[in-house]
BASELO-174841 format. One record per atom (N, C-alpha, C): y, x, z; residue number from 0. Coordinates in pm, whole numbers, plus 32768, in hexadecimal, padded with zeros to 4 digits. Layout:
REM BASELO-174841
<atom Y="Y" X="X" Z="Z" num="NUM"/>
...
***
This chain:
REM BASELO-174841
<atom Y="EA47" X="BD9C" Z="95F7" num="0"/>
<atom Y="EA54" X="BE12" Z="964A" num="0"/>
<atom Y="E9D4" X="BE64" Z="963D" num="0"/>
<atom Y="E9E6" X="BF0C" Z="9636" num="1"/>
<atom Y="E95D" X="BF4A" Z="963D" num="1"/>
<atom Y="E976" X="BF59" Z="969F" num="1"/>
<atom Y="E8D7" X="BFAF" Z="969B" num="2"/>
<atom Y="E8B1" X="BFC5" Z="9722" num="2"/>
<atom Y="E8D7" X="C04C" Z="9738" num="2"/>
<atom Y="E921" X="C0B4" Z="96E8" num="3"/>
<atom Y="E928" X="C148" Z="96D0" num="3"/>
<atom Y="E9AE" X="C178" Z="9726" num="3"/>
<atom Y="E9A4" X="C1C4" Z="9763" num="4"/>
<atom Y="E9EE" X="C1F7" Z="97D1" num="4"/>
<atom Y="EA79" X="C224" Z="977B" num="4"/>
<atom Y="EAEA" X="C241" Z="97E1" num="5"/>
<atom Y="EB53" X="C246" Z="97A1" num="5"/>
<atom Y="EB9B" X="C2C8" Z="9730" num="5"/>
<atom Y="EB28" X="C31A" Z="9780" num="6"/>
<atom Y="EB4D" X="C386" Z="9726" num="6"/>
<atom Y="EAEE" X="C383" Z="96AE" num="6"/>
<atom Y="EA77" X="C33A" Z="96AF" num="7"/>
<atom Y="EA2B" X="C2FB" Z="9658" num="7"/>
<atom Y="EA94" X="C2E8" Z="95C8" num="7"/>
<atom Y="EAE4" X="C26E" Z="9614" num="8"/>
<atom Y="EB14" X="C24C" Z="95AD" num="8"/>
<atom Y="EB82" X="C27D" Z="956F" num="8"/>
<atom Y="EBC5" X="C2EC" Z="959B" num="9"/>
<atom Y="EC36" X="C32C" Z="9553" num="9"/>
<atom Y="EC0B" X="C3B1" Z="9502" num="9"/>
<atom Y="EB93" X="C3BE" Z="951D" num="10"/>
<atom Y="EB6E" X="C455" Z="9508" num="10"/>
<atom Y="EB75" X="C454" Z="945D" num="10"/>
<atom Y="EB83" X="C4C6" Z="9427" num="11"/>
<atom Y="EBC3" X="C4EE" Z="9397" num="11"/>
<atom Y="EC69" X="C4A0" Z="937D" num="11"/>
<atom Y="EC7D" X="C45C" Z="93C3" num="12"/>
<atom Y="ED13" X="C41F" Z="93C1" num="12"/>
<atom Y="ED9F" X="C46B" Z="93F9" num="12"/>
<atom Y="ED82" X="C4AF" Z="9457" num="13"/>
<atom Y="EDDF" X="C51A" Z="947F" num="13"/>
<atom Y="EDF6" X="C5A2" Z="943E" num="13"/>
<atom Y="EE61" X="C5ED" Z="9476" num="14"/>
<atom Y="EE67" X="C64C" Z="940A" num="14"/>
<atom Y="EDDE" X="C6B7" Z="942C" num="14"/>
<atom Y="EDD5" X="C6CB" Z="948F" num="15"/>
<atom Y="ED32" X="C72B" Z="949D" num="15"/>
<atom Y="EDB0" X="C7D4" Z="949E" num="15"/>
<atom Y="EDF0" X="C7C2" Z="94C0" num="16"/>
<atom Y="EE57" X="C856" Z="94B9" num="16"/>
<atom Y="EE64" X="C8AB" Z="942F" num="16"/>
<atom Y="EE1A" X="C862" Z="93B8" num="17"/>
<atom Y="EE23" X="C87D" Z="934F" num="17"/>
<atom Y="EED0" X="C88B" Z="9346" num="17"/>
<atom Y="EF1F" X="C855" Z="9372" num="18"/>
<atom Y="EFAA" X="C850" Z="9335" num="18"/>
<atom Y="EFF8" X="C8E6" Z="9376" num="18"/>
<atom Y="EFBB" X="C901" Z="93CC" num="19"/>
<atom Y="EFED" X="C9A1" Z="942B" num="19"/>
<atom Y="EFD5" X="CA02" Z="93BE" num="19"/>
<atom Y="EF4A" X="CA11" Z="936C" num="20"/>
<atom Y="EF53" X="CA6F" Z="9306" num="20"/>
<atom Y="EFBC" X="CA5D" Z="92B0" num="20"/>
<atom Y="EFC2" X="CA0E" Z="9279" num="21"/>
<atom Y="EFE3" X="C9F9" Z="91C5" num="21"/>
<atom Y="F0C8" X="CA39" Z="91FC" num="21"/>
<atom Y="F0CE" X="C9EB" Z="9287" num="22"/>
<atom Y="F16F" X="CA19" Z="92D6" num="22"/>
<atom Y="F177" X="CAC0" Z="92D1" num="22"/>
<atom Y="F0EA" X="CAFA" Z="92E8" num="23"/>
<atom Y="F0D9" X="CB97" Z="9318" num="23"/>
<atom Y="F104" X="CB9F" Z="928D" num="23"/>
<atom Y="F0C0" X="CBA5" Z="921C" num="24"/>
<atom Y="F0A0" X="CBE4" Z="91BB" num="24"/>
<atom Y="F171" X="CBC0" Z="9170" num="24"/>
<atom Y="F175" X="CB3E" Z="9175" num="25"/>
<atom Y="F202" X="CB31" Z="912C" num="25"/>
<atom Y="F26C" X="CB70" Z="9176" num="25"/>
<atom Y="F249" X="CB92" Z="9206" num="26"/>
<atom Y="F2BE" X="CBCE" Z="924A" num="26"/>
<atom Y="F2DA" X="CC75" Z="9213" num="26"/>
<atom Y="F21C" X="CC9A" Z="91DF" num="27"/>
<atom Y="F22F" X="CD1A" Z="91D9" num="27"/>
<atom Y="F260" X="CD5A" Z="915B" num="27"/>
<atom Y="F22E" X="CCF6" Z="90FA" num="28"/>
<atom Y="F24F" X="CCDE" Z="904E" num="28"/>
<atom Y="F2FD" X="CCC6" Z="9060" num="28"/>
<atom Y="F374" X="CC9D" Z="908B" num="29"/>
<atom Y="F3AB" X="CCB2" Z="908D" num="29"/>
<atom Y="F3FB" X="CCFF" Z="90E5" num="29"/>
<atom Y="F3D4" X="CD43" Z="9145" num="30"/>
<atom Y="F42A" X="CDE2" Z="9177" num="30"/>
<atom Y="F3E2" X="CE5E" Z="911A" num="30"/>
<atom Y="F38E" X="CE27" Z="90EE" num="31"/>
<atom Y="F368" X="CECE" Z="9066" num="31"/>
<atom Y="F3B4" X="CE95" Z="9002" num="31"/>
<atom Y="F3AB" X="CE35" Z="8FB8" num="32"/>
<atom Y="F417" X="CE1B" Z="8F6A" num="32"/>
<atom Y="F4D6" X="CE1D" Z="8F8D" num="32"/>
<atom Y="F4CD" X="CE15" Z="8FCA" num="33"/>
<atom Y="F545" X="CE39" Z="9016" num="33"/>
<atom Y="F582" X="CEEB" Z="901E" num="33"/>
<atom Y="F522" X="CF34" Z="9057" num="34"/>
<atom Y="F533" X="CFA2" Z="9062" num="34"/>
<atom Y="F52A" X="CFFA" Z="8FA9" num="34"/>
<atom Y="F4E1" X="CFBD" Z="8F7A" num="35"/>
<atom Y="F4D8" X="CFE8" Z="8EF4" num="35"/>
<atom Y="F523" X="CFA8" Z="8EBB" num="35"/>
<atom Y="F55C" X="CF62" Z="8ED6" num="36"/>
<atom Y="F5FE" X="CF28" Z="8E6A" num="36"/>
<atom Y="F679" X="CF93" Z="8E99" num="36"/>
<atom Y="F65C" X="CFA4" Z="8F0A" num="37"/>
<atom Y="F6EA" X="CFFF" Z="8F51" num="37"/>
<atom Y="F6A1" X="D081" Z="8EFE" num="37"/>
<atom Y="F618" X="D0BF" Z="8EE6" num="38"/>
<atom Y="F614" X="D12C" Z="8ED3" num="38"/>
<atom Y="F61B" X="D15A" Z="8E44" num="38"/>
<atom Y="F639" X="D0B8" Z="8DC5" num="39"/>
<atom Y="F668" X="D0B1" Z="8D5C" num="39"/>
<atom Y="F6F5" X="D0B5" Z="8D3D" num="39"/>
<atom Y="F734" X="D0AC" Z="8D7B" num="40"/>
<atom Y="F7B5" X="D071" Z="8DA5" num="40"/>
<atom Y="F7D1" X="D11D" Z="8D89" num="40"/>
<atom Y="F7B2" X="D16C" Z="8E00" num="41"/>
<atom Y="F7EB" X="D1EE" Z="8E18" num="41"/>
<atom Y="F798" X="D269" Z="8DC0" num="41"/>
<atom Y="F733" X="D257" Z="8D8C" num="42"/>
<atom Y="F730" X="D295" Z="8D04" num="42"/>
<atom Y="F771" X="D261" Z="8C92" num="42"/>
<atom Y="F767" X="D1DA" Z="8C6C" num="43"/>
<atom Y="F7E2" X="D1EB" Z="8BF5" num="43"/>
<atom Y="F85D" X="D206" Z="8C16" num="43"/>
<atom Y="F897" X="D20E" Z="8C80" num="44"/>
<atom Y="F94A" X="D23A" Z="8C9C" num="44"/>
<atom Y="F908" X="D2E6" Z="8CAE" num="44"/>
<atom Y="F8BA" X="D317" Z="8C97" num="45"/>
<atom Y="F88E" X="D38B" Z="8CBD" num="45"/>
<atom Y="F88C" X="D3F8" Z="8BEF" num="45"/>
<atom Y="F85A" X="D3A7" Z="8BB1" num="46"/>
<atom Y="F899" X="D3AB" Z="8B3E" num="46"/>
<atom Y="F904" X="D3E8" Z="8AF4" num="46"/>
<atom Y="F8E3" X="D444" Z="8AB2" num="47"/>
<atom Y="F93C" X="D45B" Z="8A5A" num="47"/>
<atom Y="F997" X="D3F1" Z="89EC" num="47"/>
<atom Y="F970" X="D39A" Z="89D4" num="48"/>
<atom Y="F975" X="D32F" Z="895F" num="48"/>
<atom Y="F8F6" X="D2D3" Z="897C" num="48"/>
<atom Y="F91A" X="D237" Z="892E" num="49"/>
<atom Y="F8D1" X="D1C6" Z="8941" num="49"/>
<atom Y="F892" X="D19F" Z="88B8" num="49"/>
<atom Y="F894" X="D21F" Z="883C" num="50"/>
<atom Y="F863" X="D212" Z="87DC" num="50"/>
<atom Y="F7CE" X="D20E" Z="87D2" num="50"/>
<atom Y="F7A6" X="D1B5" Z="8746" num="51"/>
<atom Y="F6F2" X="D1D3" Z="8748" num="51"/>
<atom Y="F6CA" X="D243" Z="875F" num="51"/>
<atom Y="F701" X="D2EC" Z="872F" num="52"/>
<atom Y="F6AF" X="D33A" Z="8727" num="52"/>
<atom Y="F6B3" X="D375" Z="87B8" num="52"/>
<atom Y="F71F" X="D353" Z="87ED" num="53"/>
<atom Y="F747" X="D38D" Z="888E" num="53"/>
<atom Y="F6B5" X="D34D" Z="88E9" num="53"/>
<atom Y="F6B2" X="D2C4" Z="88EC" num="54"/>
<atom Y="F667" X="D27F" Z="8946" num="54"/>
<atom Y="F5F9" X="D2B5" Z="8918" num="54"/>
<atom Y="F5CF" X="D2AA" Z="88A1" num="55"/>
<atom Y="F51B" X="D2AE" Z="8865" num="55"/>
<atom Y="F509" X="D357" Z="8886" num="55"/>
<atom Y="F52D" X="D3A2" Z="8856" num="56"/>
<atom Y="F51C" X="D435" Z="88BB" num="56"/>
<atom Y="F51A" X="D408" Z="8936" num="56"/>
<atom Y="F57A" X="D3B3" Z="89AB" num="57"/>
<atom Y="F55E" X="D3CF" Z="8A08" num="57"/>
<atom Y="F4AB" X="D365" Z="8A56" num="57"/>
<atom Y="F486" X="D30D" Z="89E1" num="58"/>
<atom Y="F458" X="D2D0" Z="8A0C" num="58"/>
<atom Y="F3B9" X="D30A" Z="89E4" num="58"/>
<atom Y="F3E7" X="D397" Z="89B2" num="59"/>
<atom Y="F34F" X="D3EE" Z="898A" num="59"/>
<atom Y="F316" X="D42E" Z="89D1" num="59"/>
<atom Y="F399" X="D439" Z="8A56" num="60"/>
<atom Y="F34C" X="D492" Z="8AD3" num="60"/>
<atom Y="F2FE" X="D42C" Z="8B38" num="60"/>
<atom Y="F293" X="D44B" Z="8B60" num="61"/>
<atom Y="F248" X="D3FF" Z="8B94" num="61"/>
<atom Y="F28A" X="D3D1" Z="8C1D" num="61"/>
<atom Y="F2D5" X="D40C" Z="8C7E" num="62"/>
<atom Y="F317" X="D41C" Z="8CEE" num="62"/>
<atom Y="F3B1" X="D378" Z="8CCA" num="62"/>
<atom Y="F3A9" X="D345" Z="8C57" num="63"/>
<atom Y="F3F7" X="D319" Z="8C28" num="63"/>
<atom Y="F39E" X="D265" Z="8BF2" num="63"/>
<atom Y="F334" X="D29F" Z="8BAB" num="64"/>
<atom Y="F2ED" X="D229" Z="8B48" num="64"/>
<atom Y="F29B" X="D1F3" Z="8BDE" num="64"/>
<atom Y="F24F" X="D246" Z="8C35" num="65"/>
<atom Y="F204" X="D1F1" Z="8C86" num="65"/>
<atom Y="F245" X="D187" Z="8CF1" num="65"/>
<atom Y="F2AD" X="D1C1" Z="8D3C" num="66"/>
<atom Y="F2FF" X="D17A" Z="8D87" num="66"/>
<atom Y="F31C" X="D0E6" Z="8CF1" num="66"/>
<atom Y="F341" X="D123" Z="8C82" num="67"/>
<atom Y="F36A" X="D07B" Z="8C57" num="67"/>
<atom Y="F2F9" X="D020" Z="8C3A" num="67"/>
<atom Y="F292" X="D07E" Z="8C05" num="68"/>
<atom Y="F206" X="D003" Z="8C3E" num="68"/>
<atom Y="F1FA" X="CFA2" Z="8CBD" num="68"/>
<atom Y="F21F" X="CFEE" Z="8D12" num="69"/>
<atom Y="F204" X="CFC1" Z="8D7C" num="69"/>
<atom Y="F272" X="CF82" Z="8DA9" num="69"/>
<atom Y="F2FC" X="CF59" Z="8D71" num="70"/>
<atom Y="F35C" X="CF18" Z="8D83" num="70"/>
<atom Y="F320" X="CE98" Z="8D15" num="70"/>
<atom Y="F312" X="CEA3" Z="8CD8" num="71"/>
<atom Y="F2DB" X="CE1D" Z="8C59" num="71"/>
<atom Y="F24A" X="CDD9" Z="8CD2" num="71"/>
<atom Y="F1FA" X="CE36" Z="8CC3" num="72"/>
<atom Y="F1D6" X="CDDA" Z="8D17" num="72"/>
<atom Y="F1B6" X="CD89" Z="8D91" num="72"/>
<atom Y="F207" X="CDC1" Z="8DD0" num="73"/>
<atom Y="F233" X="CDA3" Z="8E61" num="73"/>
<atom Y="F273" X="CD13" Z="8E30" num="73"/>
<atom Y="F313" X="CD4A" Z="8DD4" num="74"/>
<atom Y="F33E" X="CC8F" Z="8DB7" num="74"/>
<atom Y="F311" X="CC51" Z="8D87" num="74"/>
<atom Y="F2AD" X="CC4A" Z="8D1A" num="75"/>
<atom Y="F24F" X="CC1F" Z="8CFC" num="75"/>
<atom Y="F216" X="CBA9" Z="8D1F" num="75"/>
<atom Y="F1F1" X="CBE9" Z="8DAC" num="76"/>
<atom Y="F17D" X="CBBF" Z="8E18" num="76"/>
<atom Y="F1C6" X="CB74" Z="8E94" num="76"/>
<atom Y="F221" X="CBBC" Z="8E77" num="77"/>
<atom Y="F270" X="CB17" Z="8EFA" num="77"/>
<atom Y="F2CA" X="CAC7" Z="8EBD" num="77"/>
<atom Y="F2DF" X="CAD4" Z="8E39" num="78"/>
<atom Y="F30C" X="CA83" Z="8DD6" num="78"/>
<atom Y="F2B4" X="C9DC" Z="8DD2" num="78"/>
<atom Y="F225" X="CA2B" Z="8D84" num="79"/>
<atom Y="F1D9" X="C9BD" Z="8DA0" num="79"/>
<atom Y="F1B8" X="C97E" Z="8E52" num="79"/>
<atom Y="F1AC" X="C9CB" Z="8EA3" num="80"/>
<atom Y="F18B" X="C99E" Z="8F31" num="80"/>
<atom Y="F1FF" X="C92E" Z="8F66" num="80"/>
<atom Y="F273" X="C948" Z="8F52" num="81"/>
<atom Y="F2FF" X="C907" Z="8F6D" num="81"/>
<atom Y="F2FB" X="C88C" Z="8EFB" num="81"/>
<atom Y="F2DF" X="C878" Z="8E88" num="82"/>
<atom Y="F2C4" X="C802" Z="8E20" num="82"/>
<atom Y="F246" X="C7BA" Z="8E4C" num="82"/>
<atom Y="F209" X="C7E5" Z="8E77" num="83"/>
<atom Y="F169" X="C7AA" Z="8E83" num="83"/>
<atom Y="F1A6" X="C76F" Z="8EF8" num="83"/>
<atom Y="F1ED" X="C78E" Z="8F67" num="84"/>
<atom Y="F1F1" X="C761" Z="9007" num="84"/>
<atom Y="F246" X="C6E9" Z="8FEB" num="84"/>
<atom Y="F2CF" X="C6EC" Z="8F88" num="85"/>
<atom Y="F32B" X="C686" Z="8F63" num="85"/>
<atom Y="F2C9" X="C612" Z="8F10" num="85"/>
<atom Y="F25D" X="C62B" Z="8ED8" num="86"/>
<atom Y="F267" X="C5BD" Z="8EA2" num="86"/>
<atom Y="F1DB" X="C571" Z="8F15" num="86"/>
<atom Y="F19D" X="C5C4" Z="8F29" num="87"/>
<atom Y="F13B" X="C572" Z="8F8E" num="87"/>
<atom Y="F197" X="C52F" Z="8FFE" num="87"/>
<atom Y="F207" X="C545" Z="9006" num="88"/>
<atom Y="F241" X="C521" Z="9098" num="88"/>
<atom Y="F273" X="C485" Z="9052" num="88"/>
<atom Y="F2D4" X="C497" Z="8FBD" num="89"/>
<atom Y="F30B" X="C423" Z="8FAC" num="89"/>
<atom Y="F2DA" X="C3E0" Z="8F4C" num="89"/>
<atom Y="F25F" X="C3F6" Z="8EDF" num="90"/>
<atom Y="F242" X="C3C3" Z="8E76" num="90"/>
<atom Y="F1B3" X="C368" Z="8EC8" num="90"/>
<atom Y="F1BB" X="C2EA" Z="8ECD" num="91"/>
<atom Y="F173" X="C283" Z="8EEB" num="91"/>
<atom Y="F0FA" X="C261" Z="8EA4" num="91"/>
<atom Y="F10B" X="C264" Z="8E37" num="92"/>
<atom Y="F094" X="C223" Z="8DE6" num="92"/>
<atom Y="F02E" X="C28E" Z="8DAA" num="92"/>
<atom Y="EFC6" X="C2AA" Z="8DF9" num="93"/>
<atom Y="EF60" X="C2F7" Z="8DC9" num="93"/>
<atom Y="EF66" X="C309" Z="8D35" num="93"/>
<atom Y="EF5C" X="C2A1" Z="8D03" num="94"/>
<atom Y="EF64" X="C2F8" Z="8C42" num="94"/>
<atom Y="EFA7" X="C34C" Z="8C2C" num="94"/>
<atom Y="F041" X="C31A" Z="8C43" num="95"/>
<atom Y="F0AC" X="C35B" Z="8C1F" num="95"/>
<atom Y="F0C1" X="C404" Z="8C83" num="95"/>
<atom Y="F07D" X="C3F5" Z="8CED" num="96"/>
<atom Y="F062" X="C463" Z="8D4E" num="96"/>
<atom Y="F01B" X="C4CD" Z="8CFB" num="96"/>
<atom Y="EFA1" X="C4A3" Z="8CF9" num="97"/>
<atom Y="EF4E" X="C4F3" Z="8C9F" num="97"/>
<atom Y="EF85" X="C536" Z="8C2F" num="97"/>
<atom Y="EFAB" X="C4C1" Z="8BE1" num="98"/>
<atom Y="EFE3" X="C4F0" Z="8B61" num="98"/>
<atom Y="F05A" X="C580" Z="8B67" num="98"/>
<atom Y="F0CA" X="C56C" Z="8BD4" num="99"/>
<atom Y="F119" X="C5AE" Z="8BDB" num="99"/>
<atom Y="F0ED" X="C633" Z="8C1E" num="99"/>
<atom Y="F081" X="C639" Z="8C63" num="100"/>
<atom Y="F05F" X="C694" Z="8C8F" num="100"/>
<atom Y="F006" X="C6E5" Z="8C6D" num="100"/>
<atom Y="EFB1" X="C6DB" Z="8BE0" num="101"/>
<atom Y="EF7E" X="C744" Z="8B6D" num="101"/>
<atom Y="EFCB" X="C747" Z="8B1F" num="101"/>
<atom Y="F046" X="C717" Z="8B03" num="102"/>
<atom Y="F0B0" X="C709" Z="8ACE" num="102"/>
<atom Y="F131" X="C7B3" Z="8AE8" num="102"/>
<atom Y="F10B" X="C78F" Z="8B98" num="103"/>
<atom Y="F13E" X="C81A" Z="8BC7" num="103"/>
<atom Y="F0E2" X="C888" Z="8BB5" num="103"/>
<atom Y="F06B" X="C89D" Z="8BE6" num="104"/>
<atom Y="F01E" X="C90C" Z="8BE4" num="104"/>
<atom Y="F01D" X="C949" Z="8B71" num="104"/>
<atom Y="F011" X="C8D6" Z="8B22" num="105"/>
<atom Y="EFFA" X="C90D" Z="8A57" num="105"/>
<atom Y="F082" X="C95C" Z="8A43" num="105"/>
<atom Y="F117" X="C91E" Z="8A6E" num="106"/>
<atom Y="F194" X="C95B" Z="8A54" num="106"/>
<atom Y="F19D" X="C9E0" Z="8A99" num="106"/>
<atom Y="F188" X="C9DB" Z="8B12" num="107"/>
<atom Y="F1A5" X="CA6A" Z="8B5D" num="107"/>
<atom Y="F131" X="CAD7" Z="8B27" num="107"/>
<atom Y="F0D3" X="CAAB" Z="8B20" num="108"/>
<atom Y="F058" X="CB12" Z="8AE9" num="108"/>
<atom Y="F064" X="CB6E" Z="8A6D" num="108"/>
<atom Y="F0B7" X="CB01" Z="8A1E" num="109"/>
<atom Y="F0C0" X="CB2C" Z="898B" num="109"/>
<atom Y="F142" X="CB92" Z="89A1" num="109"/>
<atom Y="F1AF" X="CB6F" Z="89C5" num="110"/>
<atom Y="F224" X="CB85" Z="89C8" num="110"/>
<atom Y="F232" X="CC0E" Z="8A17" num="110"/>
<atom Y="F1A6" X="CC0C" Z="8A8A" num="111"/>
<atom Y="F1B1" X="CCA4" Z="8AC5" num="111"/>
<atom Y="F165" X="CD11" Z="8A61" num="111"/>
<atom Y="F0F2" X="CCED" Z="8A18" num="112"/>
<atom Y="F0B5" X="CD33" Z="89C4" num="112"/>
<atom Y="F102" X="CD2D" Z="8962" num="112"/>
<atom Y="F18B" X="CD0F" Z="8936" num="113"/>
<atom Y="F1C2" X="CD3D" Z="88AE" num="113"/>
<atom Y="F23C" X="CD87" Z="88FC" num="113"/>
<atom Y="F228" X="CD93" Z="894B" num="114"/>
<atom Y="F2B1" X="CDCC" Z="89C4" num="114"/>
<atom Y="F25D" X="CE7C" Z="89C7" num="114"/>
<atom Y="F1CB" X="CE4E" Z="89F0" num="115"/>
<atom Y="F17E" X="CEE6" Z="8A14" num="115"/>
<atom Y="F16E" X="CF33" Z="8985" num="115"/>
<atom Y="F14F" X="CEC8" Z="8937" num="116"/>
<atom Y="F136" X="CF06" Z="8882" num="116"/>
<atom Y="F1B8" X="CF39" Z="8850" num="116"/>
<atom Y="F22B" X="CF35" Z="8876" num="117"/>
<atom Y="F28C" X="CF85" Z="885F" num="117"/>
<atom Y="F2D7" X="CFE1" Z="8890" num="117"/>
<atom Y="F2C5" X="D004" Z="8910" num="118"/>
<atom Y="F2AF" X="D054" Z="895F" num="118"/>
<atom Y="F24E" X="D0BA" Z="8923" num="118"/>
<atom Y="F1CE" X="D0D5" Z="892B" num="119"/>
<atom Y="F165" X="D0FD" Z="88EF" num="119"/>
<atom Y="F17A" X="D153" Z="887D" num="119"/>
<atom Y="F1AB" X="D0D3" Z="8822" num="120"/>
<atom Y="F1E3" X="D113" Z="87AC" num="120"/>
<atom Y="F235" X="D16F" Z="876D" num="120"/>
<atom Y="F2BC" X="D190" Z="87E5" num="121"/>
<atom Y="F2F8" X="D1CD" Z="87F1" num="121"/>
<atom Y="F2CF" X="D23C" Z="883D" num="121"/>
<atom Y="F27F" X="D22B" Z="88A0" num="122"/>
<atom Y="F249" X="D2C4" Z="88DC" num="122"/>
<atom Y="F205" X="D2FE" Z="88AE" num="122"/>
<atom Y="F1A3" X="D2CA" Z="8831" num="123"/>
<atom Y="F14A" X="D307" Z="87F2" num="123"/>
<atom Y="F172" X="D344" Z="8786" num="123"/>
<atom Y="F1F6" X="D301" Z="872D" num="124"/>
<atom Y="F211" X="D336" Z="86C8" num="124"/>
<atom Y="F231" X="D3C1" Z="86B5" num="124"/>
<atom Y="F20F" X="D3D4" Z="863B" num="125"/>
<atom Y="F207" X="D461" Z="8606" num="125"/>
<atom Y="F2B1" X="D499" Z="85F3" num="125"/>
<atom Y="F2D1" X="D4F5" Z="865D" num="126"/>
<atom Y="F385" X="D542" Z="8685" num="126"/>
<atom Y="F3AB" X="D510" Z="85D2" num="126"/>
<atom Y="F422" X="D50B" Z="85B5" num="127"/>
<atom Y="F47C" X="D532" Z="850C" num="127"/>
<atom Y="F464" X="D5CF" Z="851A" num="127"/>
<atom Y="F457" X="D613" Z="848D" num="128"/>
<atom Y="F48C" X="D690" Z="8474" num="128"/>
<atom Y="F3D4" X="D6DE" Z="847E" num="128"/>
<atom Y="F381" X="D693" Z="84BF" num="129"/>
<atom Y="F309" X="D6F5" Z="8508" num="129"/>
<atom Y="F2D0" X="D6BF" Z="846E" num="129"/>
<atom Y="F27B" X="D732" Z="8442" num="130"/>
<atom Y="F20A" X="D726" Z="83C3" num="130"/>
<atom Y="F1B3" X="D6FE" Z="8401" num="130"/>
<atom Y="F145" X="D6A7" Z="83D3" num="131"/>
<atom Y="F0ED" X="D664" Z="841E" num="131"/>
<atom Y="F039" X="D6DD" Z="83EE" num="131"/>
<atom Y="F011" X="D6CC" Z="843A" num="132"/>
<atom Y="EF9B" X="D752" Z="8407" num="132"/>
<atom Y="EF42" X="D6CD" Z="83A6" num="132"/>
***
């Protein structure tokens, strides 16, 4: 038995309200993702056609490319937050914890930056038909 008082001995063992943020942040990561899926939803039915050159024009106006930034990474980001929470809750064995969980960060990280790099790519590109100076 120590001699260290009771809160002595639990202290760094509880959650410390650390778990109230990370709830704020995934609650909020998915109602912006949410609202920006409905607001993808009703620009492409907004559309003339669902062809490449239809979307990539529309995805040159900025009023168009930033909202989908910000839809990529909104899911993104509670993609990983919602994987990271499942496996700390049920994956037991610290290695395999670890492992799976730079496992996620590395997947969602990459997967949103080749999500933003094409996006990008398309808003930046140079119109068809324009002579380039």
């Amino acid at each position: 038995m120590t001699g260290a008082t009771p809160l002595a001995q639990v202290r760094g063992l509880g959650s410390a309200r650390a778990g109230a943020h990370h709830w704020g942040i995934e609650r909020a990561t998915s109602v912006a993702t949410l609202l920006l899926f409905v607001w993808l939803g009703v620009s492409l039915l907004r559309l003339p056609a669902l062809d490449l050159q239809t979307v990539s024009e529309w995805l040159r106006n900025p009023l168009a490319a930033v909202p989908m930034l910000l839809l990529i990474v909104t899911a993104f980001r509670h993609l990983d937050m919602g994987l990271v929470v499942v496996v700390e809750d049920y994956v037991h064995e610290e290695s395999n914890k670890l492992l799976l969980l730079m496992l996620i960060h590395f997947a969602s990280v990459l997967a949103g930056a080749l999500a933003v790099f094409s996006v990008l790519k398309i808003a930046f590109a140079p119109v068809a038909g324009v002579a380039a100076a």
